[in-house]
Structures are given as structure tokens and as C-alpha cells.
PDB file with SEQRES, HELIX, SHEET and CRYST1 records, atoms N, CA, C and O in Angstrom:
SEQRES   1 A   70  UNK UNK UNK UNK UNK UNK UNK UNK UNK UNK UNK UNK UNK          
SEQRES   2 A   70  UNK UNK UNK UNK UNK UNK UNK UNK UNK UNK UNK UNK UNK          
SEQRES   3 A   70  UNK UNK UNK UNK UNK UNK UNK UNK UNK UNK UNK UNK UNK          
SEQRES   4 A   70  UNK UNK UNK UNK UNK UNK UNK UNK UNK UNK UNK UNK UNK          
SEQRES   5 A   70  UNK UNK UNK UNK UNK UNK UNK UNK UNK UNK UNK UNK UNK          
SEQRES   6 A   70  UNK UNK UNK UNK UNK                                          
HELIX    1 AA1 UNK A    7  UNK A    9  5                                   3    
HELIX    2 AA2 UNK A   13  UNK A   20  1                                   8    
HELIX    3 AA3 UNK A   24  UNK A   32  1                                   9    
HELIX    4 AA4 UNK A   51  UNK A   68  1                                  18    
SHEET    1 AA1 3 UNK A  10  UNK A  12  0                                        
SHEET    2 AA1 3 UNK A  47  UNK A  50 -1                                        
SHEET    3 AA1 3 UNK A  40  UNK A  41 -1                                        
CRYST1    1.000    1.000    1.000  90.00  90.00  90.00 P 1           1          
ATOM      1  N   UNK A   1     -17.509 -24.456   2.550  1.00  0.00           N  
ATOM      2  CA  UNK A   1     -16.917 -23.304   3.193  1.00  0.00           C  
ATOM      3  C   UNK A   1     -17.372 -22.031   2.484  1.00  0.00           C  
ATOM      4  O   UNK A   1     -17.573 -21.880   1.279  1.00  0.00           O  
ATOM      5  N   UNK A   2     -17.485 -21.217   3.397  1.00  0.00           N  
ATOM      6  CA  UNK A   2     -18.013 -19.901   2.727  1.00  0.00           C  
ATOM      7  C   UNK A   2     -16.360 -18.825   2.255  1.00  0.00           C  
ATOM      8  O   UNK A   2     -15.589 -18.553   3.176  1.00  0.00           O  
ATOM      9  N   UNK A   3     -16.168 -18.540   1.402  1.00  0.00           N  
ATOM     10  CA  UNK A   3     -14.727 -18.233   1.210  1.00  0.00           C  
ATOM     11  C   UNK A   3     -15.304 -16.515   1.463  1.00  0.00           C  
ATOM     12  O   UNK A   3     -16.191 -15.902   0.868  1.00  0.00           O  
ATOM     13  N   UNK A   4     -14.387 -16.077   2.599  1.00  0.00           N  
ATOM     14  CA  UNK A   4     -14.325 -14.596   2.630  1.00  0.00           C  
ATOM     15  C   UNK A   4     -13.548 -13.767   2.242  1.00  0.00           C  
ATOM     16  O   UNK A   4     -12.465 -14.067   1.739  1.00  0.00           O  
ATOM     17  N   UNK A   5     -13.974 -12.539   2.410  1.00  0.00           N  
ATOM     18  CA  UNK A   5     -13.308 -11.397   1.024  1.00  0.00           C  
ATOM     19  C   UNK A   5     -13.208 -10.469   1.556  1.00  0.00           C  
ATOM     20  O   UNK A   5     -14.192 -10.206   2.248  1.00  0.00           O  
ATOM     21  N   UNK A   6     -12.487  -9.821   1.578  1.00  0.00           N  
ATOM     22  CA  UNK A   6     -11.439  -8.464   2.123  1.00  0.00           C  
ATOM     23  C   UNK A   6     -11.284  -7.417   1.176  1.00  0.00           C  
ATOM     24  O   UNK A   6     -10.380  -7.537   0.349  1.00  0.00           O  
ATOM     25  N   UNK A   7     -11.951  -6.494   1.154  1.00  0.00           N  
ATOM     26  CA  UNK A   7     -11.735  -5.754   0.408  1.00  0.00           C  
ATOM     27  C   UNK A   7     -11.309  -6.483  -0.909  1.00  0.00           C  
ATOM     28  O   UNK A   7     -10.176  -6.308  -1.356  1.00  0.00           O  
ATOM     29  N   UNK A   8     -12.267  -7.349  -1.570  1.00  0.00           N  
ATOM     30  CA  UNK A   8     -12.146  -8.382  -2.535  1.00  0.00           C  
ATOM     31  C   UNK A   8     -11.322  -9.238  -3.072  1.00  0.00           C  
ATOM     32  O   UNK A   8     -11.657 -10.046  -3.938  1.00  0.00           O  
ATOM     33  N   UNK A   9      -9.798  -9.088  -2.435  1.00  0.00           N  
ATOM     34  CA  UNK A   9      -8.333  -9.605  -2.802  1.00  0.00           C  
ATOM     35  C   UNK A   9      -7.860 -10.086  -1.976  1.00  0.00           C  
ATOM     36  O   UNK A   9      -7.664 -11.301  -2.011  1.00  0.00           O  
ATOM     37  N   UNK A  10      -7.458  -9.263  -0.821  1.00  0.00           N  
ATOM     38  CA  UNK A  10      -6.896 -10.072   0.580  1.00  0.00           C  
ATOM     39  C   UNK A  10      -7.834 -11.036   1.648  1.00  0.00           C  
ATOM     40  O   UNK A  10      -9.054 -10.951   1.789  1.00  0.00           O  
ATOM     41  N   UNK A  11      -7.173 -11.707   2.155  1.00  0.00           N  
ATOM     42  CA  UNK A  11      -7.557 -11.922   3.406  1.00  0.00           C  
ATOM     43  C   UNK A  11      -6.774 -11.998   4.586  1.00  0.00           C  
ATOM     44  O   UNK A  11      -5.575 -12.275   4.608  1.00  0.00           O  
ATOM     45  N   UNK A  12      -7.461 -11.752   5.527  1.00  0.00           N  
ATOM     46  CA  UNK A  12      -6.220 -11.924   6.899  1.00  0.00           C  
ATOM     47  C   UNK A  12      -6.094 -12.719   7.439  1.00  0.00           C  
ATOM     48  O   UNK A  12      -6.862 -13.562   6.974  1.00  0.00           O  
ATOM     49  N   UNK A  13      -5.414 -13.235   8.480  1.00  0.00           N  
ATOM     50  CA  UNK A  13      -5.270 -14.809   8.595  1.00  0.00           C  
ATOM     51  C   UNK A  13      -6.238 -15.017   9.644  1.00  0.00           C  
ATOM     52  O   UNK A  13      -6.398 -16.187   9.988  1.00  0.00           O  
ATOM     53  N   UNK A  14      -7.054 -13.948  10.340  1.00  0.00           N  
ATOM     54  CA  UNK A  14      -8.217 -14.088  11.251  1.00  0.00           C  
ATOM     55  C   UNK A  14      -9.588 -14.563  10.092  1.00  0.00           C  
ATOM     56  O   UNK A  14     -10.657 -14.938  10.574  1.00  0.00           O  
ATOM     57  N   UNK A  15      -9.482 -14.524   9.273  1.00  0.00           N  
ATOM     58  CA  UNK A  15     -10.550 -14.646   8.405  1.00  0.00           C  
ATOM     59  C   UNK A  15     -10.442 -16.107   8.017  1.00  0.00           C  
ATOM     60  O   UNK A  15     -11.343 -16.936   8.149  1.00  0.00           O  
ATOM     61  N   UNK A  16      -9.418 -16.290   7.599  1.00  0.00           N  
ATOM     62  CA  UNK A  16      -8.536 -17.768   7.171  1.00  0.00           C  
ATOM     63  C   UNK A  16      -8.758 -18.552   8.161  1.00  0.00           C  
ATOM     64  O   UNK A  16      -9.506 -19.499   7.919  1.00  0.00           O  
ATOM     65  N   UNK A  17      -8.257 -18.437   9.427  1.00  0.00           N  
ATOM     66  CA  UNK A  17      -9.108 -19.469  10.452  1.00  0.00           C  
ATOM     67  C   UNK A  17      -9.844 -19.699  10.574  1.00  0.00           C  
ATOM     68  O   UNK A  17     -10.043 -20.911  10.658  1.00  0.00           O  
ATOM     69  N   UNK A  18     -11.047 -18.704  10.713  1.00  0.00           N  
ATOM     70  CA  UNK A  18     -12.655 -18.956  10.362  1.00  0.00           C  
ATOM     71  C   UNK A  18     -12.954 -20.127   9.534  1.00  0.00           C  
ATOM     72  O   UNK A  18     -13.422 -21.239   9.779  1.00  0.00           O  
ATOM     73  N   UNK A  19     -12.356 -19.271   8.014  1.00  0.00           N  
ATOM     74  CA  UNK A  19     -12.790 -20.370   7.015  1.00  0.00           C  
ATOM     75  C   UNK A  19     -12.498 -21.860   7.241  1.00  0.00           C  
ATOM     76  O   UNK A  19     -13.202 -22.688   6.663  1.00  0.00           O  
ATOM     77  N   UNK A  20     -11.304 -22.325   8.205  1.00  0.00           N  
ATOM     78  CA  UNK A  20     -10.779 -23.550   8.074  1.00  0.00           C  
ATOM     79  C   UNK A  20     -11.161 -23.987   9.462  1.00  0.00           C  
ATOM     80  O   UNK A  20     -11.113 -25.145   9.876  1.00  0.00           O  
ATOM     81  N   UNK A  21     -11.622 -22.714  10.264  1.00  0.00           N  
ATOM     82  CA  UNK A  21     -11.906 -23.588  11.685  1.00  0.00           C  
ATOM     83  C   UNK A  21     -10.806 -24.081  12.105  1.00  0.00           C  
ATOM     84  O   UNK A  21     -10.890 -25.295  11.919  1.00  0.00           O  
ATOM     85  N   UNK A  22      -9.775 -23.814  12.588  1.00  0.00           N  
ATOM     86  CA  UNK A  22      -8.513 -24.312  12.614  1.00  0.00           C  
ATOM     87  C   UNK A  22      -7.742 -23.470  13.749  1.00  0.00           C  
ATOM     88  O   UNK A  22      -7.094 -22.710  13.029  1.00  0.00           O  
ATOM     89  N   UNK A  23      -7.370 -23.091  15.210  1.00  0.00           N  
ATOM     90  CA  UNK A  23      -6.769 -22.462  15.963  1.00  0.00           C  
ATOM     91  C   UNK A  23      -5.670 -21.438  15.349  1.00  0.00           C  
ATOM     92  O   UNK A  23      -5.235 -21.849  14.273  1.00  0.00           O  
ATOM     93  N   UNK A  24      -5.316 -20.646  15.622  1.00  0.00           N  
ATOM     94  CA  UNK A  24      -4.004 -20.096  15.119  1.00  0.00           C  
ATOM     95  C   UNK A  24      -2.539 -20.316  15.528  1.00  0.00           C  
ATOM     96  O   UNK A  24      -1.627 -19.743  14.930  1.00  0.00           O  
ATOM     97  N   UNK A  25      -2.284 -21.329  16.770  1.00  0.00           N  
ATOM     98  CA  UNK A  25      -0.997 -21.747  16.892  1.00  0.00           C  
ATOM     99  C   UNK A  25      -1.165 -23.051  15.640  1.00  0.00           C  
ATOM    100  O   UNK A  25      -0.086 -23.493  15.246  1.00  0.00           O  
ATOM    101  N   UNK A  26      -2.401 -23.654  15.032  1.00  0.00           N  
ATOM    102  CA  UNK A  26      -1.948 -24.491  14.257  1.00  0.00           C  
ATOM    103  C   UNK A  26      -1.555 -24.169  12.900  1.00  0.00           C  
ATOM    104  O   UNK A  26      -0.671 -24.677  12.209  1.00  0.00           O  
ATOM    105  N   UNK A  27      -2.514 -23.068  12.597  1.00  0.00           N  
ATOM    106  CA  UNK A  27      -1.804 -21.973  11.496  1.00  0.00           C  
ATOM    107  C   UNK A  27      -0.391 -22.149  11.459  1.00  0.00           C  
ATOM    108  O   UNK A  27       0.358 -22.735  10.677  1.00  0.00           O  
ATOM    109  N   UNK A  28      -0.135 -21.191  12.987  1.00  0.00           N  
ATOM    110  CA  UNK A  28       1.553 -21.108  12.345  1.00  0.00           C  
ATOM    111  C   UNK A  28       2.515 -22.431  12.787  1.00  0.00           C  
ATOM    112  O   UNK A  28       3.716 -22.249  12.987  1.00  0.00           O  
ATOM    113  N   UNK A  29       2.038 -23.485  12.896  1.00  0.00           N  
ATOM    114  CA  UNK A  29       2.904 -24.233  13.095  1.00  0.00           C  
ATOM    115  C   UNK A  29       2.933 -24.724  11.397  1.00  0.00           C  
ATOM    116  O   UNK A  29       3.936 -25.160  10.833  1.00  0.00           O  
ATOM    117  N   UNK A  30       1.723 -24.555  10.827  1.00  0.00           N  
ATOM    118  CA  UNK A  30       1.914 -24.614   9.401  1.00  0.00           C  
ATOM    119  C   UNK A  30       2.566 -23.780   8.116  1.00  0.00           C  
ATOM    120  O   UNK A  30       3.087 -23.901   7.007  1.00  0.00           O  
ATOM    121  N   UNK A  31       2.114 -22.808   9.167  1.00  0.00           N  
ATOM    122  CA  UNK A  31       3.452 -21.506   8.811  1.00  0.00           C  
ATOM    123  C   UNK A  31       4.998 -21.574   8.528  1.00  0.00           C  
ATOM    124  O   UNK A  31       5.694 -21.199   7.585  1.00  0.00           O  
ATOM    125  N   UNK A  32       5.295 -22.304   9.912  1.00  0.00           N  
ATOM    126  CA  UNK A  32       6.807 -22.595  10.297  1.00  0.00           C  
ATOM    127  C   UNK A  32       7.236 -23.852   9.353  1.00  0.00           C  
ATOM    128  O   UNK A  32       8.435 -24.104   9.234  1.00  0.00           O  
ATOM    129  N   UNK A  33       6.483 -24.461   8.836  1.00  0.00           N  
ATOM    130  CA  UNK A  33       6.977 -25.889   8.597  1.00  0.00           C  
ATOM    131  C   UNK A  33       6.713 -25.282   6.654  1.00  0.00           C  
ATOM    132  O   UNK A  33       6.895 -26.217   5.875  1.00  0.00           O  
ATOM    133  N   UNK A  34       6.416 -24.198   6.098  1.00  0.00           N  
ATOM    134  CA  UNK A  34       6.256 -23.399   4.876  1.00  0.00           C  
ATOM    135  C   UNK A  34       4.816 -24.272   4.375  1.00  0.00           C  
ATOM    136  O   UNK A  34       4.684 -24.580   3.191  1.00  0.00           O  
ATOM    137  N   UNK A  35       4.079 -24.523   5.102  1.00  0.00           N  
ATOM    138  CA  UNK A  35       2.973 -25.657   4.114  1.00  0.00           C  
ATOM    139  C   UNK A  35       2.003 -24.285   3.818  1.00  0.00           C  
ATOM    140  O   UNK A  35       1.255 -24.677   2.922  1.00  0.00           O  
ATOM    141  N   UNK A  36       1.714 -23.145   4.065  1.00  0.00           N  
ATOM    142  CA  UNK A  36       0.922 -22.098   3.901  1.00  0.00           C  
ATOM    143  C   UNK A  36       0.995 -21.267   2.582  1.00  0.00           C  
ATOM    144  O   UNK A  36       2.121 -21.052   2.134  1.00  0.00           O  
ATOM    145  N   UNK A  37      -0.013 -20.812   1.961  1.00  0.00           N  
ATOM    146  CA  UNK A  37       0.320 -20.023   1.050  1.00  0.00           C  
ATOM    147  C   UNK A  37       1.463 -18.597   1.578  1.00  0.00           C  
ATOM    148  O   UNK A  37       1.410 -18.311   2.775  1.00  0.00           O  
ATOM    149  N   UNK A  38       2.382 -17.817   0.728  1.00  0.00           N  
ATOM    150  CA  UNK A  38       3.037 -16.685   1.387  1.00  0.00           C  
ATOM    151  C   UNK A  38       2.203 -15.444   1.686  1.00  0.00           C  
ATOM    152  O   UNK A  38       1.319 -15.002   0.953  1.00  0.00           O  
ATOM    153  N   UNK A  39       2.596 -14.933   2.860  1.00  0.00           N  
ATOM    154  CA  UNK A  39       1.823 -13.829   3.267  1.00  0.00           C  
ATOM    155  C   UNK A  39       2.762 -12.962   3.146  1.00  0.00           C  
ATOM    156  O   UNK A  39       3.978 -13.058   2.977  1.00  0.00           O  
ATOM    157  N   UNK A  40       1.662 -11.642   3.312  1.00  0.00           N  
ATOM    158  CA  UNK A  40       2.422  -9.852   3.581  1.00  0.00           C  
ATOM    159  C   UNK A  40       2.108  -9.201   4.576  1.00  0.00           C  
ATOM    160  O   UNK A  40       0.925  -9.284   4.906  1.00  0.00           O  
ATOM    161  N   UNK A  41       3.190  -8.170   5.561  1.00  0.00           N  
ATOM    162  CA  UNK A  41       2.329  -7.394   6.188  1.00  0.00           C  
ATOM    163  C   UNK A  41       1.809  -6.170   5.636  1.00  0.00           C  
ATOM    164  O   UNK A  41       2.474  -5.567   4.794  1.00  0.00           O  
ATOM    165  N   UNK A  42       0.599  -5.704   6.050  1.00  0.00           N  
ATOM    166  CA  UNK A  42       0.289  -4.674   5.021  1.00  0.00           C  
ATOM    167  C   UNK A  42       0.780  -3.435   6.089  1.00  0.00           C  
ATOM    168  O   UNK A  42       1.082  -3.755   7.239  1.00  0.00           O  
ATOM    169  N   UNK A  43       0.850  -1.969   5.647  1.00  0.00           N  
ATOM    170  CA  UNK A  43       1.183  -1.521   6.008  1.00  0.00           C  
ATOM    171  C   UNK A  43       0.876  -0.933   7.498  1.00  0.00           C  
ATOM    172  O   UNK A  43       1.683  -0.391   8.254  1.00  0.00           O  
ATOM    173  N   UNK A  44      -0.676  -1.217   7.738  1.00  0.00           N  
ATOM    174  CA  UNK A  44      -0.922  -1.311   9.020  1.00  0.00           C  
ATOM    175  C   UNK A  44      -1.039  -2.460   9.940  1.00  0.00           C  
ATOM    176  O   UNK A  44      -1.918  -2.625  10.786  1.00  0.00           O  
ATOM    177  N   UNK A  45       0.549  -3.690   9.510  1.00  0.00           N  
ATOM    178  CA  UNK A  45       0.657  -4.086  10.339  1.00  0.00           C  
ATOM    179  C   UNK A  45       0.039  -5.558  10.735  1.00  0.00           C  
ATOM    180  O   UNK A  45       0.363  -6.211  11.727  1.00  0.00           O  
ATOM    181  N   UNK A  46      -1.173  -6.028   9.478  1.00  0.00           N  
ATOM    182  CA  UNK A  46      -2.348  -7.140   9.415  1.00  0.00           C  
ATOM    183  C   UNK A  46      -1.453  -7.834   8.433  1.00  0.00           C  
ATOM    184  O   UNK A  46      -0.890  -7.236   7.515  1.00  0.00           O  
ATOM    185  N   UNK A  47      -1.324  -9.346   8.704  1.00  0.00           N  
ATOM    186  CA  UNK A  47      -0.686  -9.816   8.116  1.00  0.00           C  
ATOM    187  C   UNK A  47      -1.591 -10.375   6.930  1.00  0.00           C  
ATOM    188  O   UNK A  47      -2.625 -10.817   7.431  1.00  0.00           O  
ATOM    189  N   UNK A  48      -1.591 -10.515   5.602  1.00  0.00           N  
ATOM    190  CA  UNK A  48      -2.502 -10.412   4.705  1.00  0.00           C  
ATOM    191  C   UNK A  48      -2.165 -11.620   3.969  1.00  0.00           C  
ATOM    192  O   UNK A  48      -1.013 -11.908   4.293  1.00  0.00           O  
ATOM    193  N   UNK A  49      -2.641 -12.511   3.088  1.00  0.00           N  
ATOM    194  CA  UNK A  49      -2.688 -13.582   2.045  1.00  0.00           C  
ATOM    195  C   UNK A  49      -3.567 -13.155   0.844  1.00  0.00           C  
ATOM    196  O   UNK A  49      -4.743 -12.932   1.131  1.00  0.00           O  
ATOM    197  N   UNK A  50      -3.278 -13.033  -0.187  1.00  0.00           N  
ATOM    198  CA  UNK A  50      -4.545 -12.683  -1.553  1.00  0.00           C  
ATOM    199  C   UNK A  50      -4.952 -13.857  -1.541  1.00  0.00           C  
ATOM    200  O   UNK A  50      -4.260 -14.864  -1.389  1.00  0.00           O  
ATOM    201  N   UNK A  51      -6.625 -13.769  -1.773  1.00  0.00           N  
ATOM    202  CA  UNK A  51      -7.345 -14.460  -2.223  1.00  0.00           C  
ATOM    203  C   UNK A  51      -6.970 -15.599  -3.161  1.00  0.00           C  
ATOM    204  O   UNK A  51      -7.058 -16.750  -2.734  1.00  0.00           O  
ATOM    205  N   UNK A  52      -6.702 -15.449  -3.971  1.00  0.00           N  
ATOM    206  CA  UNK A  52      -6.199 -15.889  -5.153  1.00  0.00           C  
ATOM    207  C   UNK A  52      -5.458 -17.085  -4.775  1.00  0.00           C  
ATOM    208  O   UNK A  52      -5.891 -18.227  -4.930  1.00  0.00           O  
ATOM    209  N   UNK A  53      -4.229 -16.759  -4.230  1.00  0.00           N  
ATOM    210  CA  UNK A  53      -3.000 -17.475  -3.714  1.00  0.00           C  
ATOM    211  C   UNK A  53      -3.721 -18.848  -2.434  1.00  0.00           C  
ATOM    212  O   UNK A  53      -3.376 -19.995  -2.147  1.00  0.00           O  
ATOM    213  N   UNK A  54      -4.684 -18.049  -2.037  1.00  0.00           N  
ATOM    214  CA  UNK A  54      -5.001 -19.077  -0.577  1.00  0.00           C  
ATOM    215  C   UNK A  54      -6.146 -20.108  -0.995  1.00  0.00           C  
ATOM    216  O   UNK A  54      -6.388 -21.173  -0.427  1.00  0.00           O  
ATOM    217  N   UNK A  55      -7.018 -19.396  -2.474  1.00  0.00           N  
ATOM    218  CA  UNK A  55      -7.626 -20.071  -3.065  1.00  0.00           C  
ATOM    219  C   UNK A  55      -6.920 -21.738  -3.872  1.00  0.00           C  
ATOM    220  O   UNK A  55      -7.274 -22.912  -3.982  1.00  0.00           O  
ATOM    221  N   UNK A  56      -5.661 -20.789  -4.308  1.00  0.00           N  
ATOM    222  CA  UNK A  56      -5.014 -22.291  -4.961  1.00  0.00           C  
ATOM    223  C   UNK A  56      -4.452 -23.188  -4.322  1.00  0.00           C  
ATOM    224  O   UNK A  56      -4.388 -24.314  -4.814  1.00  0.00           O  
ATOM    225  N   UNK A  57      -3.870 -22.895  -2.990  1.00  0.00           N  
ATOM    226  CA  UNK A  57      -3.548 -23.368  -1.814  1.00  0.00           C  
ATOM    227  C   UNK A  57      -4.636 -24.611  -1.378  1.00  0.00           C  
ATOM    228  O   UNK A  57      -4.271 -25.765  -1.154  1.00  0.00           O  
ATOM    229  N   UNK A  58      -5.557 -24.299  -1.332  1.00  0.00           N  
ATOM    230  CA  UNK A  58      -7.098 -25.222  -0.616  1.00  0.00           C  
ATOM    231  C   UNK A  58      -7.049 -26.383  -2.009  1.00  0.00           C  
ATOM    232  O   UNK A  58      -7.081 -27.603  -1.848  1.00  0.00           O  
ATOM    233  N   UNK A  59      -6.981 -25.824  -3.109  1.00  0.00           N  
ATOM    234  CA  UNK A  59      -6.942 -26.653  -4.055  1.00  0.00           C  
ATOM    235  C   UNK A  59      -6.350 -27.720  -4.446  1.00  0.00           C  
ATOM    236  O   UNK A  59      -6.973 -28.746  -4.718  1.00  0.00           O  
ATOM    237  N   UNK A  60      -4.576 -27.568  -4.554  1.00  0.00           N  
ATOM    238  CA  UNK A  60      -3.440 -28.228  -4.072  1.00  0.00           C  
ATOM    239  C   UNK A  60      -3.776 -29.255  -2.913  1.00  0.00           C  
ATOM    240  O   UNK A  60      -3.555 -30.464  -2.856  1.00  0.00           O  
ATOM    241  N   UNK A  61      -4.275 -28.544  -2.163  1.00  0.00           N  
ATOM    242  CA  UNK A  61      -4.602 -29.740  -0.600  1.00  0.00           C  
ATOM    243  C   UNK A  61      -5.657 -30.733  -1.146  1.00  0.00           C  
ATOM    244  O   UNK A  61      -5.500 -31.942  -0.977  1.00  0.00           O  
ATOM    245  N   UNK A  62      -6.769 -30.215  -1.825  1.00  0.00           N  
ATOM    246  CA  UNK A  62      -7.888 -31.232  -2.364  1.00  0.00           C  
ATOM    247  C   UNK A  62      -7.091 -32.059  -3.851  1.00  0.00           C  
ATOM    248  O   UNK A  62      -7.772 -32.870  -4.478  1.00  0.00           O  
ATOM    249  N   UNK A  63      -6.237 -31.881  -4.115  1.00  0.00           N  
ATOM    250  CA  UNK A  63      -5.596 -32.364  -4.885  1.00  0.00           C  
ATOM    251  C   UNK A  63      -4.458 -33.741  -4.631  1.00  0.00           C  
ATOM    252  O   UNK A  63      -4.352 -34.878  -5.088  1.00  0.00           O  
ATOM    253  N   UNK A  64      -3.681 -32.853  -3.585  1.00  0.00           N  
ATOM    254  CA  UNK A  64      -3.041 -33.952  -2.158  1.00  0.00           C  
ATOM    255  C   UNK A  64      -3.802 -35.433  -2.191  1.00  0.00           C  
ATOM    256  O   UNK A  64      -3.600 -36.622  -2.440  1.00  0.00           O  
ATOM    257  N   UNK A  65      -4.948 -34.382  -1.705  1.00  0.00           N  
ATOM    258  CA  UNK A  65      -5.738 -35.899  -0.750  1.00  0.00           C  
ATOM    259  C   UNK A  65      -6.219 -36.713  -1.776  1.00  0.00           C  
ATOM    260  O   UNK A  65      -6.120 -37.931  -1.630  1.00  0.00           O  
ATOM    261  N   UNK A  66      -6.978 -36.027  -3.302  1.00  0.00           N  
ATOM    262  CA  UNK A  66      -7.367 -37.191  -4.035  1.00  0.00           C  
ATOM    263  C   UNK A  66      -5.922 -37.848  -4.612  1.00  0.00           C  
ATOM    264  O   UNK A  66      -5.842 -38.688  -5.509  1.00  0.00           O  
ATOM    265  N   UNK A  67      -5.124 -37.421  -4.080  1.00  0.00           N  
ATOM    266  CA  UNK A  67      -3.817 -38.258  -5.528  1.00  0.00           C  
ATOM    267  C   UNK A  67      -3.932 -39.391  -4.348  1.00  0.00           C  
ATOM    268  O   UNK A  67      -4.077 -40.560  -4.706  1.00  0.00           O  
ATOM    269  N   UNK A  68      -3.863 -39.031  -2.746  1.00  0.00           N  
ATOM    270  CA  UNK A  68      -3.368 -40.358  -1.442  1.00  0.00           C  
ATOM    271  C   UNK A  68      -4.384 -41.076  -1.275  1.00  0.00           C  
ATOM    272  O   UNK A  68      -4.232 -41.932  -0.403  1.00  0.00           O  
ATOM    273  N   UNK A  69      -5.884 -41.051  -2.041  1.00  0.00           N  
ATOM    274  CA  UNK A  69      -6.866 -41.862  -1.978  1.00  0.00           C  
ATOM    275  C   UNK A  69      -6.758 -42.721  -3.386  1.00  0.00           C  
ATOM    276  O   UNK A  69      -7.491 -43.701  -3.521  1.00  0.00           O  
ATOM    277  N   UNK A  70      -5.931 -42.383  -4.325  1.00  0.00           N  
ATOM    278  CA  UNK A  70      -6.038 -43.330  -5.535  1.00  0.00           C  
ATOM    279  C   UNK A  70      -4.825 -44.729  -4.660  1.00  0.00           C  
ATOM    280  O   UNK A  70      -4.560 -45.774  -5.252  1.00  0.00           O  
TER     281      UNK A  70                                                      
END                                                                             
């Protein structure tokens, strides 16, 4: 995956789909159920995730899956 960068910190969750290829009602059904890193709205309104946070997020998940393959 090519990890994209937002003004080097954020990303928006249009960017986040990209990266995961993933629809956005499935987003937020992942949303609703809290499995997502926490987001912000920024002040104009774009709902935002830092880098950082969505980075450790992907990690955790690759972490998930190797603990359910041992």
C-alpha cells in the first residue's frame, strides 16, 4: 500500500479508502461497531484521522491476523 499524506499528519477518510480499497458504507459500519482508529472534524468540516494513529491501527490488524494464524 502506498500510505498517503495530508499535509504530512492527517488523513481524510477519502484518502483512507483509497489506501484500503474498501467502500465507505464499510468504513463506517466499522466506524459504528468502534473497530477504527478515532477521528476529528477539522474545522472545515473534513473528517480527519492522523497519520500516526491510522498507521498503528493497520498494525494492530497485521498483528490480529498473525496472533489467529499461530
Amino acid at each position: 500500500m502506498n500510505r498517503p499524506t495530508v499535509g504530512g499528519s492527517w488523513l481524510t477518510i477519502s484518502d483512507i479508502l483509497t489506501d484500503l480499497d474498501v467502500p465507505e458504507h464499510e468504513w463506517r459500519e466499522w466506524q459504528a461497531a468502534g473497530q477504527t482508529p478515532l477521528s476529528v472534524v477539522s474545522t472545515d468540516g473534513t473528517e480527519r484521522i492522523r497519520l500516526a494513529h491510522y498507521e498503528r491501527w493497520l498494525d494492530s490488524l497485521a498483528d490480529d491476523s498473525t496472533e489467529e494464524d499461530e
